[in-house]
N, C-alpha and C positions, 0 to 999 in steps of 0.2 A: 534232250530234244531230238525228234524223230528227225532224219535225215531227210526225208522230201517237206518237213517244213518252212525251208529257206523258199520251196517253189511254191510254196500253197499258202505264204507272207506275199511274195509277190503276185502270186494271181489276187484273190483276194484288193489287193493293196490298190492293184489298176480296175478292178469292178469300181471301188469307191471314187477313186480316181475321176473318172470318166463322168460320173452323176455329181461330179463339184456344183455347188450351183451358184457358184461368181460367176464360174465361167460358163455355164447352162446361159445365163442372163446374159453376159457379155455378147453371145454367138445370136441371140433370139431378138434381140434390139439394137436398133440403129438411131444417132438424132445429128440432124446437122445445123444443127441450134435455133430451128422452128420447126420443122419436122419430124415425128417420130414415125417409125418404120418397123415392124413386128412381122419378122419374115414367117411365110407361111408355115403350119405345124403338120406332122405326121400321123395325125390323131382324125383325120373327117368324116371317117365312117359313125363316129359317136355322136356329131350332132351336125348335120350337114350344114356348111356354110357358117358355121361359128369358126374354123380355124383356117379363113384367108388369106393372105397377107393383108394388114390392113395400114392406114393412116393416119395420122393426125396431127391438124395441124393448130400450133399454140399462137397463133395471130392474135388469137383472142380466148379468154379460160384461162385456168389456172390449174395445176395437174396436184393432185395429193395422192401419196403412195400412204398405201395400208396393209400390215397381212399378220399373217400367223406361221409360227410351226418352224422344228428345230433348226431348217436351215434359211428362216427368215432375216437375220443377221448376215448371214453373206448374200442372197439375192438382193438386200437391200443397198450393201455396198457397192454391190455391180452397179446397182441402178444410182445410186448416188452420183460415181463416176462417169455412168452417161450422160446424164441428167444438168448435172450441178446447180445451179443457184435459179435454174426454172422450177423445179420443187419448190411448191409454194409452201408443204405444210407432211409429215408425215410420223405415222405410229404403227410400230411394228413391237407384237409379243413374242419371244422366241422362251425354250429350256432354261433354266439357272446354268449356267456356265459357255453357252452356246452364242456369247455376244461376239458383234466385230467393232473394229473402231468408226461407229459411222459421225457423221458431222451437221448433218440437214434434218434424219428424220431420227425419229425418239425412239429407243429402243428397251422394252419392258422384261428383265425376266421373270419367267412364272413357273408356277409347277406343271409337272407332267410326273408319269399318267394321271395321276388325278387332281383335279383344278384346284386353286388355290386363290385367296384373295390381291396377288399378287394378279392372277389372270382377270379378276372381275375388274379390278381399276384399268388394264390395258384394256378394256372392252369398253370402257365406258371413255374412256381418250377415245375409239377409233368412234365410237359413238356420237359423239359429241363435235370432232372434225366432219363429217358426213356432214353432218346439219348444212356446213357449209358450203355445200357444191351447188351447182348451179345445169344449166343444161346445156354450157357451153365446154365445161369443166372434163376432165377426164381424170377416173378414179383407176390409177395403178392396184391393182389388188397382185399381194404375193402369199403364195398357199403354197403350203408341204407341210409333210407325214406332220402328227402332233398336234395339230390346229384346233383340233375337237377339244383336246384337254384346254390347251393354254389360251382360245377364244373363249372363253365362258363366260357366261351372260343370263343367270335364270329370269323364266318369262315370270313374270306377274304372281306373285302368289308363293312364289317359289323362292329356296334360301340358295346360298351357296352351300351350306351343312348339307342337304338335300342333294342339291347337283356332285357334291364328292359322296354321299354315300350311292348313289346310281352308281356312280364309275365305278365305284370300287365293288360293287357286287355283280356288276355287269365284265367286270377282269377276270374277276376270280370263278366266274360260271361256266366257262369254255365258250360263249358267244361269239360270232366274228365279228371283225369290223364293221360290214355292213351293220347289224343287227343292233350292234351298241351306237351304231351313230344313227339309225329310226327313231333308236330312244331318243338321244340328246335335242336329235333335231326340235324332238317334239316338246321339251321342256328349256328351251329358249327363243330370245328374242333376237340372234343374230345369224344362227346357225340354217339349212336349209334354204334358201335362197334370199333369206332376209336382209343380209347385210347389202345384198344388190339394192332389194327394196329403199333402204335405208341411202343408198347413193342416189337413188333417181331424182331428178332426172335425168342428171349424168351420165356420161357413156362410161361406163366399165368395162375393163380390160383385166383377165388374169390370166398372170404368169402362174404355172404348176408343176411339180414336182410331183411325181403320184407315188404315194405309198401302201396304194389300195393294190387288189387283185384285179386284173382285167380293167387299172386305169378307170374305174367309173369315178364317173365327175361326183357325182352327187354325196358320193362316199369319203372321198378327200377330203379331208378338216370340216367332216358334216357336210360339205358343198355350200358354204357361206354364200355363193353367188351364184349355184345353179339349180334350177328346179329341183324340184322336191314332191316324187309322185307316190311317197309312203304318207300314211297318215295314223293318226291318232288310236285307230283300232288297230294298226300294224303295232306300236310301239306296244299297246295294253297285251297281244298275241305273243309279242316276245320276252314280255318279263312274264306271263305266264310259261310260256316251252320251257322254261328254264328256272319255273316254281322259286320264282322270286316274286308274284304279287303279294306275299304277306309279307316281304322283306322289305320293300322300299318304303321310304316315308309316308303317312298319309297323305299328305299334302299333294304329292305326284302323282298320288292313283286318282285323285281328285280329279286335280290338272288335265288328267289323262283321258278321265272319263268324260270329263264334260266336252276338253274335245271332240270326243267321240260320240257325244251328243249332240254335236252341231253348234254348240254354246262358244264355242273360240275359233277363231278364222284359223284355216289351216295353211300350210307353207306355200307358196306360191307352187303352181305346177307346171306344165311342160309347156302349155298353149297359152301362156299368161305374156300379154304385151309387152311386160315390165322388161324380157329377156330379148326383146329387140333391139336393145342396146348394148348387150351383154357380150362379150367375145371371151373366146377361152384359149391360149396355148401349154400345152402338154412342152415344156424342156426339159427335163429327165423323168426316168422310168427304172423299175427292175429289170427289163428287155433288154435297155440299152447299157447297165453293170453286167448282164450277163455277157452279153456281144465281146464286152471289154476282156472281161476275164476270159473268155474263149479265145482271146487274138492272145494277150498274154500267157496262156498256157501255150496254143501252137508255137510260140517265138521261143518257148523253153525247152521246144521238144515232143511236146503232147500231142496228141488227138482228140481235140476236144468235142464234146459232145451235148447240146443244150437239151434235156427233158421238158422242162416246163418253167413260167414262169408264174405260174399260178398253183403251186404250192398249198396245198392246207389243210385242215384236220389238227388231231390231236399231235404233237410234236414227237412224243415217245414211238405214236403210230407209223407215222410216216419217215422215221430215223429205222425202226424196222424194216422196210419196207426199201430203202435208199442201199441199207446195207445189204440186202437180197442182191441186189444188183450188183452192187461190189464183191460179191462173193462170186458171181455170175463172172462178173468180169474177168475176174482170175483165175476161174475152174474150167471155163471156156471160152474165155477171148471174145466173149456177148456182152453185150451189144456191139462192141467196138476193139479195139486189137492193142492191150497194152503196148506202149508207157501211154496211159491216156486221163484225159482227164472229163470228167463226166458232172456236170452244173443243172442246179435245178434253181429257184425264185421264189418267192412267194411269203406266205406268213400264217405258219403253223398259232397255236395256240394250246394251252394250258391248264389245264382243270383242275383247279388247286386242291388238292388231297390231304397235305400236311404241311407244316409253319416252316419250310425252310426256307434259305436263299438261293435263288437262282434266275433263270428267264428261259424264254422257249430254245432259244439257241445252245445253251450249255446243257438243258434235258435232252437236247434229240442227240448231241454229242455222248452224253453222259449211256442213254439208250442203244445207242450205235458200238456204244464198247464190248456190251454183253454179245454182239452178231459176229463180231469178228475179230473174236480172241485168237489169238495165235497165228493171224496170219500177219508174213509179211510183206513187204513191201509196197502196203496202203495204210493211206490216213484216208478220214472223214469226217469234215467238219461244218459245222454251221455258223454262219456269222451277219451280225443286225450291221446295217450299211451304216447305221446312225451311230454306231461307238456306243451305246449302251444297251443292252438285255436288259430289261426288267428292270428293278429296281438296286441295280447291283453297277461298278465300273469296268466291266467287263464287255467286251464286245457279241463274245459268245466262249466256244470253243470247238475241239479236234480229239480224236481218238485215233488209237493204232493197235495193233494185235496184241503189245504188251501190257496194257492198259491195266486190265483185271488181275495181270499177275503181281504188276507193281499193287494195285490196292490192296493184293492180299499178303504181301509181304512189309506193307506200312500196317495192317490192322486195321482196314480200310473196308465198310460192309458195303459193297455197292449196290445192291439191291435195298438196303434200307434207304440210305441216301436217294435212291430213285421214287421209292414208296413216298418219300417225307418232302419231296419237291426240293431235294437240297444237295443239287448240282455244284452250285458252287465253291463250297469248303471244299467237299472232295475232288474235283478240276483242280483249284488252285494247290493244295497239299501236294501232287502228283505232277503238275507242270503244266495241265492241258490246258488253261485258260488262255484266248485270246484276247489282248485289249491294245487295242487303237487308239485310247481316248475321244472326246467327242470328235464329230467326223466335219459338221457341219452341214451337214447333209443325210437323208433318209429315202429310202427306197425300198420299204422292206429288209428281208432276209436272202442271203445268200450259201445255199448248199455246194460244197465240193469234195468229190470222190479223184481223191491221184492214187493213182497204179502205175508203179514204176517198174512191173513183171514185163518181160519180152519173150 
């Protein structure tokens, strides 16, 4: 084990930290056993006068908590224990293994990344509670990273077989997030501001976790509760860019088209009345894991230094491009003056080439080794806030100057391994795998560059 990775466990360790979201919850609501209190959020530029402080009071109504997404199991507990036995009713779908002990509301696991029938009956629960609300009622809505997958709900016409094979060629395409949740939006009944629909006339409130780029609402678990100003020829535009219209099911391009022929209502939009009851709070972000890890790296010693939190491109590309800098760092004390440590955010992606295992975290590490063979005294590494990369138990991983010599003295091809998408046999064989296990929590990805040269 490389020597600065006791420091780059602990930085790391307090990014995750920090985006807990028991304690996100805990910090963002208040109730003093008729009063709820939702302190103001730090997000108002996105939609003015959606994140007030706001209140409400349960004189009268009945409050139902519902949401999505990996760390839906702890936001729920938080609110449990604010809450207690005023919850009148509540369904929340989270990841297979990402449950908490809750006691009031119901908690579903489902597949992720791609849906599974385990997510369509959690849909059809939160479905089917909604019916119930009233105008006096207040719908707790809890959304983080995931929600797209484990909310699933196909519109009319449409199968679940259908809705996992989109996902699944919409993964493997190199697509962003944005782009795969235009599609989704558009090939369901709850996604795009429907499920708001679905609450009115109730006043909705959601709690969020963003594990999008630049925090757009709409993008988050599809934007279950906030406008939706793509549409149906955006969705038919993007599975062509990406010469996937002869790939997806017939039935979706169908779907798709007749949207786009005016023949299916489209998702509610910006200037729709529906979202005058609608409130939004932003309690963690990728900004606010970075922050953390910046304060834990300083306390270690560091000079930390945040680039970006918007991150993205191709993983291999941008693990290039990260290590440029580290190489920088060290040949000239640029950008910033070792022992330092240098953070970037965001969520690279993947363009799957050949059948291995791995996730974007452990290719840009894997990528990053071939930059900066032989130098010492830096690691660089990438790691998903959520505890899993891809489809693997790995968080992500880390590279160091020895990297390539250890693969070639195991017999270790690391250029094939990188050609075949198959990071992680080669990571784990050699050491550099990071795993956290699940986190409970998701915020994207986290890049770190330590230099311990003076």
């Amino acid at each position: 084990m490389h020597p600065l990775y006791g420091d780059l466990k602990e930085i790391f360790t307090a990014a995750i930290r920090a985006v807990d979201p028991y304690r996100a919850v805990k910090t963002a609501m208040t109730f003093d056993g008729a009063t709820l209190t939702i302190r103001k959020g730090v997000f108002q530029a996105l939609y003015p006068g959606k994140y007030q402080a706001l209140t409400h009071d349960f004189s009268k109504g009945a409050l139902f908590v519902v949401g999505a997404g990996k760390a839906a199991s702890k936001m729920a507990l938080a609110t449990e224990e604010i809450f207690g036995e005023t919850i009148t009713e509540g369904v929340i779908v989270t990841k297979y293994g990402y449950t908490a002990p809750l006691k009031k509301i119901r908690q579903i696991e489902a597949g992720h990344p791609v849906p599974d029938q385990q997510g369509l009956e959690g849909a059809k629960e939160i479905e089917t509670l909604l019916r119930e609300s009233g105008p006096d009622d207040l719908v707790l809505v809890l959304i983080s990273g995931g929600g797209s997958a484990l909310l699933v709900s196909p519109a009319e016409g449409l199968s679940l077989e259908d809705k996992q094979k989109v996902t699944s060629l919409l993964l493997s395409s190199g697509a962003t997030i944005q782009e795969m949740n235009a599609v989704r939006k558009h090939l369901s009944r709850i996604k795009g501001g429907r499920l708001a629909k679905m609450a009115a006339p109730a006043r909705v409130v959601t709690l969020i976790l963003s594990d999008v780029i630049g925090d757009d609402l709409s993008s988050i678990a599809s934007g279950p509760t906030a406008p939706d100003d793509t549409s149906y020829q955006d969705a038919l535009d993007i599975l062509s860019s990406y010469d996937l219209t002869d790939q997806v099911p017939p039935d979706v391009l169908t779907h798709l088209r007749k949207g786009a022929e005016g023949q299916l209502e489209e998702t509610p939009a910006s200037q729709d009345p529906l979202f005058d009851k609608v409130f939004y709070r932003f309690i963690g972000s990728n900004q606010i894991a970075l922050d953390a890890a910046a304060g834990k790296a300083r306390e270690l010693g560091y000079q930390p230094l945040i680039l970006t939190h918007g991150a993205c491109g191709e993983a291999r590309e941008i693990a290039k491009y990260f290590a440029a800098i580290a190489k920088q760092l060290v040949s000239s004390e640029q950008p910033i003056t070792p022992p330092a440590c240098i953070l970037s955010g965001g969520e690279p992606t993947v363009t799957l080439r050949g059948n291995g295992k791995g996730g974007r975290n452990q290719e840009f590490a894997l990528a990053a080794g071939f930059e900066i063979e032989r130098i010492e005294d830096l690691v660089i590494a990438s790691v998903g806030t959520d505890g899993t990369d891809g489809p693997t138990d790995a968080a992500g991983g880390f590279t160091d100057g020895n990297m390539m010599a250890l693969a070639r003295k195991n017999h270790l091809d690391a250029r094939k391994h990188l050609t075949q998408n198959n990071a992680y046999p080669f990571l784990e064989r050699l050491g550099y795998l990071i795993k956290t296990g699940p986190t409970g929590t998701n915020v994207m990805d986290i890049q770190i560059i330590l230099c311990k040269k003076s």
